[in-house]
N, C-alpha and C positions, 0 to 999 in steps of 0.2 A: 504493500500500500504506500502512497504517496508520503513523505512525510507532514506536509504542510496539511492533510487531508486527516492526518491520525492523530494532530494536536489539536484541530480540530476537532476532533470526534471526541480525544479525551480531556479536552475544554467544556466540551456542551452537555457533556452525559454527569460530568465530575459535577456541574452545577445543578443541571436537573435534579438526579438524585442525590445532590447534600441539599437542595431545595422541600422535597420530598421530606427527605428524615428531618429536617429543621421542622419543619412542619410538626412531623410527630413526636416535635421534642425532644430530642437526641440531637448531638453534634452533628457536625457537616459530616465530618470525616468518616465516620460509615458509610455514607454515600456516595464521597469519592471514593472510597476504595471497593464499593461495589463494584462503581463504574469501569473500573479496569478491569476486575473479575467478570463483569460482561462480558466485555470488548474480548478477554482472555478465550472465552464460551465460542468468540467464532471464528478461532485459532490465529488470534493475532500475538504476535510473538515478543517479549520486551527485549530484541534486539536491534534495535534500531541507536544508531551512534547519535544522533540530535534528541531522541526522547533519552537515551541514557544520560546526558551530559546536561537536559534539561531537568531530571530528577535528581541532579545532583546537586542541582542551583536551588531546585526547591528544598534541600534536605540543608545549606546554606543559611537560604533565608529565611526555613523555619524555625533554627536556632538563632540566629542574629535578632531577628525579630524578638524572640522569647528574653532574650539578654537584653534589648534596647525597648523595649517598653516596660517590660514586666518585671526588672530588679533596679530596686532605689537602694542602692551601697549603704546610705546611712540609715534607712529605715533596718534595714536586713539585718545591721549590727545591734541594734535594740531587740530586733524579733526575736534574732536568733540564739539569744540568752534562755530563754522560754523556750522555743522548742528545738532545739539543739538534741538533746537525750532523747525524744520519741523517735529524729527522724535519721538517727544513729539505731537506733533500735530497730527502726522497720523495714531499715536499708540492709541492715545485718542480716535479720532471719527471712526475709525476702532473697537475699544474693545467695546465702545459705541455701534454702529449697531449691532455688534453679540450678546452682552449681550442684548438688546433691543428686537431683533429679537425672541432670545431664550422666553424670557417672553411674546411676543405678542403672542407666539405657544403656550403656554399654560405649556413650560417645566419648570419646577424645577430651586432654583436660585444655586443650585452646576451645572446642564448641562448648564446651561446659562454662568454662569463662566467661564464653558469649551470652550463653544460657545466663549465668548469674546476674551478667553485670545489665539484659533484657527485664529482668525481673525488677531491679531496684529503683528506679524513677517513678517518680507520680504526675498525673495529669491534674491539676487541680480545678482546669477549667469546666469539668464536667459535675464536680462535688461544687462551685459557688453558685451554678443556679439554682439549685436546690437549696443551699445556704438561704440567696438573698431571698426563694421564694417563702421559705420559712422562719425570716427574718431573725437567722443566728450566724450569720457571718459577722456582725458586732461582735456576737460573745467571745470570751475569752477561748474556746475549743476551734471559733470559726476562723480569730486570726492567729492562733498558734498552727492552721491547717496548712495556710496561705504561705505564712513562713517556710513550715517545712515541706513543703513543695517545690520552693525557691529551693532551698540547701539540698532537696534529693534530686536536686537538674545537675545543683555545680557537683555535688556527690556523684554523681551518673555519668558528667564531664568528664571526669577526672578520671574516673576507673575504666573508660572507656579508651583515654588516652593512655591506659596502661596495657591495656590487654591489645589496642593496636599495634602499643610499639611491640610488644613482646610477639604476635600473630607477625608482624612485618621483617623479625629476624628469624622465624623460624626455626626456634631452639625455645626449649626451657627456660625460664630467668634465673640466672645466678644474682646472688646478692650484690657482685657488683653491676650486673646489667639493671635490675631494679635500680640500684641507685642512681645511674646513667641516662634512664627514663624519666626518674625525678626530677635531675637536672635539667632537662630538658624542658621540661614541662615548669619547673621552675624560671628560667630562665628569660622564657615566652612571655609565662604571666608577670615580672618586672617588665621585661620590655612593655608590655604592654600597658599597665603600671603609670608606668612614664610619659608612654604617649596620651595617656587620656589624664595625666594631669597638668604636663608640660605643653605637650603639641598639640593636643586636639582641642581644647580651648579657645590657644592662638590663633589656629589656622581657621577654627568657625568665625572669630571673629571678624579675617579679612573675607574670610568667604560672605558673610554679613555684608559686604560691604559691594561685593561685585556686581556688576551690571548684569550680567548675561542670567539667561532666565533660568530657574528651576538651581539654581548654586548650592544651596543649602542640603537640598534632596538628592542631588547629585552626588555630594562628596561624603552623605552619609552611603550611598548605597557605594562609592568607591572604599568609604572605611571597610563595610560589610567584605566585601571582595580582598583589598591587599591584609585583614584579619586573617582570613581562609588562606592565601597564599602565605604569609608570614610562619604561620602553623605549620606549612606543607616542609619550609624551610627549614624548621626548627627540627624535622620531624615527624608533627603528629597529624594529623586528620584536619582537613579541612574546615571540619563544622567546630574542633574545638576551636578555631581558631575565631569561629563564627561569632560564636557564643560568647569566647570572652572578650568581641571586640564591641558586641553590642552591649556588654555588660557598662565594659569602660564608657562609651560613649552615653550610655544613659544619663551620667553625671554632668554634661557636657549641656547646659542650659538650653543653648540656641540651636542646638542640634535635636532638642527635643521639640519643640514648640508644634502646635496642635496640627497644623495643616500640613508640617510636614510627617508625622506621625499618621497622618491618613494616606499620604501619599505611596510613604513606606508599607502599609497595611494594606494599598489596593496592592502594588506589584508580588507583595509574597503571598498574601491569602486569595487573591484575584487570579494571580497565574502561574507562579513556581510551585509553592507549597500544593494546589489540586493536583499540579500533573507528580510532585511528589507521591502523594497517597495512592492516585489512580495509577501509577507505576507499582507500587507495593501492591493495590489490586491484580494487576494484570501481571507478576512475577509470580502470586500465586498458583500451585496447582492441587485444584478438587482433588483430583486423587490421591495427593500426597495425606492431604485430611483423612480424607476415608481411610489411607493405607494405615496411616499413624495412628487410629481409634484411640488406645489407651495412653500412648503418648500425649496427643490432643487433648485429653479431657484431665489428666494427670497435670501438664501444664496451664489449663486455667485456671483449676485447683488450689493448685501450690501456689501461682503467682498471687494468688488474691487473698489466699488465706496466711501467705506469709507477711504480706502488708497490713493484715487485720490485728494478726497475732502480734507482728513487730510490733505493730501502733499502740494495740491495746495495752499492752506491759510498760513500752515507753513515755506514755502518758501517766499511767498510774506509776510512773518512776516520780515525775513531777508535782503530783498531787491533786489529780483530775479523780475524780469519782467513778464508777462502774460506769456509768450512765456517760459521761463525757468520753469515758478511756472508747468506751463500745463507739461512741461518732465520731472520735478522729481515727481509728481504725478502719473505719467505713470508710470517711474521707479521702482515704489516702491513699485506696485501692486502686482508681482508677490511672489505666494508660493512655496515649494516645499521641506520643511526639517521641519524644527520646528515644522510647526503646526500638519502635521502628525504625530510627533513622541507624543504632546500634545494630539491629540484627542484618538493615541491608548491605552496612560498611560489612560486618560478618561474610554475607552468602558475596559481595563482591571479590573478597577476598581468599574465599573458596575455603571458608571453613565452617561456615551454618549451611547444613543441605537444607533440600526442599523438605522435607518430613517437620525441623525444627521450626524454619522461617514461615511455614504454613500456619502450623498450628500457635508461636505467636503472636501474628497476626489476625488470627482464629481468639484466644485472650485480649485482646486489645478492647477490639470489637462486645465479646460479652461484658469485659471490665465497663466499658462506657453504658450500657443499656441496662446493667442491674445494679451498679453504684448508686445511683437516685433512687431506684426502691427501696434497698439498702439502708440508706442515708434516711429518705425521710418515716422507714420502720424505725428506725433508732429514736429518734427523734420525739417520731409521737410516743415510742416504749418509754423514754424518761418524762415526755409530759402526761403521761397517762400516772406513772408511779406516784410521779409529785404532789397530782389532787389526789389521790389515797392517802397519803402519807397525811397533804392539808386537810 
């Protein structure tokens, strides 16, 4: 098929049917990734070098985006006093069951790792509409959730920039290759450091000042880009490089300002980020699902009940009650970015097969559609106990 003709096709169907599911109250993102799963249905193939290259920009701008709107550095450091220990907690016995999981199947400790490190990030956009529809994202459980979803991304960051570098040498880590990794990864994040307290400041400021149109939007999405490239330098994966550049630049005043924060929001959720997901659709194969049966259902299991379990203990490590400990376990269940973009660096790389990348893919999906029932059983369970109790 053409190419111009098959971005097309998975432009219009990604929108359709995340139109659809919005509709019924779920995220987009199961709709995109239907949409490729369709398109998959009348054997169209994800080998196409302009859609590959183009779901690479979406998996880019889906993390830069998350980093440049979504973390306020100074707010983070307040939050993350408070939930710091839940989201250590959930990230532990979450990475635990995956990595567990993986080796009880018989896979390899690089897909295992893959496996782990798939398991431990949280989607939280899917646990705040239900929040703000049940007006407890104020409460103390609703923004300790917020928090730790912020910290299980850079958490998720970071261990992902481990297990690439280590899947990218092809060898076990010795204690000083780990350290070598750190480096690295340390290294980055100073540079980068620097530049969003020294240079990127400076340079918004003349950029502020330029005549030629769209300046300001431009040289954010040139940050978004020489981030990913700089990363690639150093080492590690493009999308850390994404992530911690939109992180940097969120601090960065004029580089936020409203119109261009819609701007940046049509190009990644308008057109890289869909053809993202609807590629993770169409990479999908049904019958790896069906083949993997108890694999499959084992891993939506684990992943969701390791998040539950994590969360539950690590809030009541803080001093949240049954009833709070049970809703930010719920919370913080849900997937839908990270770990996708983790599994498909994984199957790029030729170490998550189709059987893994199916089915979590196959978790992502239930994670988003039963977190809100989930969430607001909880919820009404603690306000039901309370007029008993009053």
């Amino acid at each position: 098929m053409h190419t111009l003709l098959l971005l097309l096709l998975i432009l219009f169907l990604a929108k359709v049917f995340g139109d659809v599911v919005e509709r019924a109250g779920f995220p987009s993102i199961l709709g995109e990734i239907a949409a490729g799963v369709s398109l998959g249905l009348f054997l169209i193939r994800p080998d196409n070098d302009a859609l590959i290259f183009l779901s690479e920009l979406g998996a880019i701008f889906l993390l830069f985006t998350a980093g440049y709107k979504e973390i306020n550095l100074q707010e983070l450091k307040v939050a993350s006093k408070v939930a710091i220990v839940p989201t250590i907690c959930d990230v532990v016995v979450a990475y635990s069951f995956g990595f567990l999981l993986g080796r009880a199947f018989g896979f390899g400790f690089m897909e295992s790792l893959f496996i782990g490190v798939a398991f431990s990030p949280t989607s939280i956009g899917v646990s705040v509409r239900s929040l703000i529809d049940l007006d407890y994202l104020s409460k103390k459980v609703g923004s300790t959730m917020l928090a730790s979803a912020i910290l299980d991304d850079l958490i998720g960051i970071f261990m992902l920039s481990v297990v690439v570098s280590v899947a990218a040498d092809h060898q076990m880590p010795s204690g000083m290759h780990l350290l070598a990794i750190a480096a690295r990864i340390l290294c980055f994040i100073a540079v980068m450091i620097i530049l969003g307290r020294k240079v990127f400041p400076a340079l918004f400021e003349y950029v502020h000042r330029m005549h030629v149109k769209e300046s300001i939007f431009a040289f954010v999405i040139m940050t978004a880009l020489f981030s990913a490239y700089l990363a690639e330098a150093f080492g590690l994966h493009a999308v850390i490089g994404a992530f911690i550049g939109g992180a940097t630049l969120s601090s960065v005043p004029i580089a936020k300002i409203q119109e261009v924060q819609s701007k940046v929001d049509g190009i990644s959720y308008g057109v890289f980020v869909p053809i993202f997901f609807a590629f993770t659709g169409l990479s999908i194969n049904p019958g790896s699902i069906a083949g993997a049966g108890t694999l499959s259902f084992l891993v939506v299991v684990m992943a969701l009940s390791g998040k539950l379990i994590g969360g539950f203990i690590g809030s009541k490590i803080i001093g949240f009650d049954s009833h709070d400990s049970l809703i930010f376990g719920v919370g913080v269940m849900p997937r839908a970015g990270v770990e996708l973009v983790v599994i498909s660096i994984g199957r790029s790389m030729g170490v998550i097969g189709d059987q893994v990348f199916s089915a979590i893919v196959l978790m992502v999906a239930v994670s988003v559609i039963v977190t809100p029932v989930f969430l607001k059983f909880a919820i009404r369970f603690k306000e039901r106990s309370e007029m008993v109790r009053g």
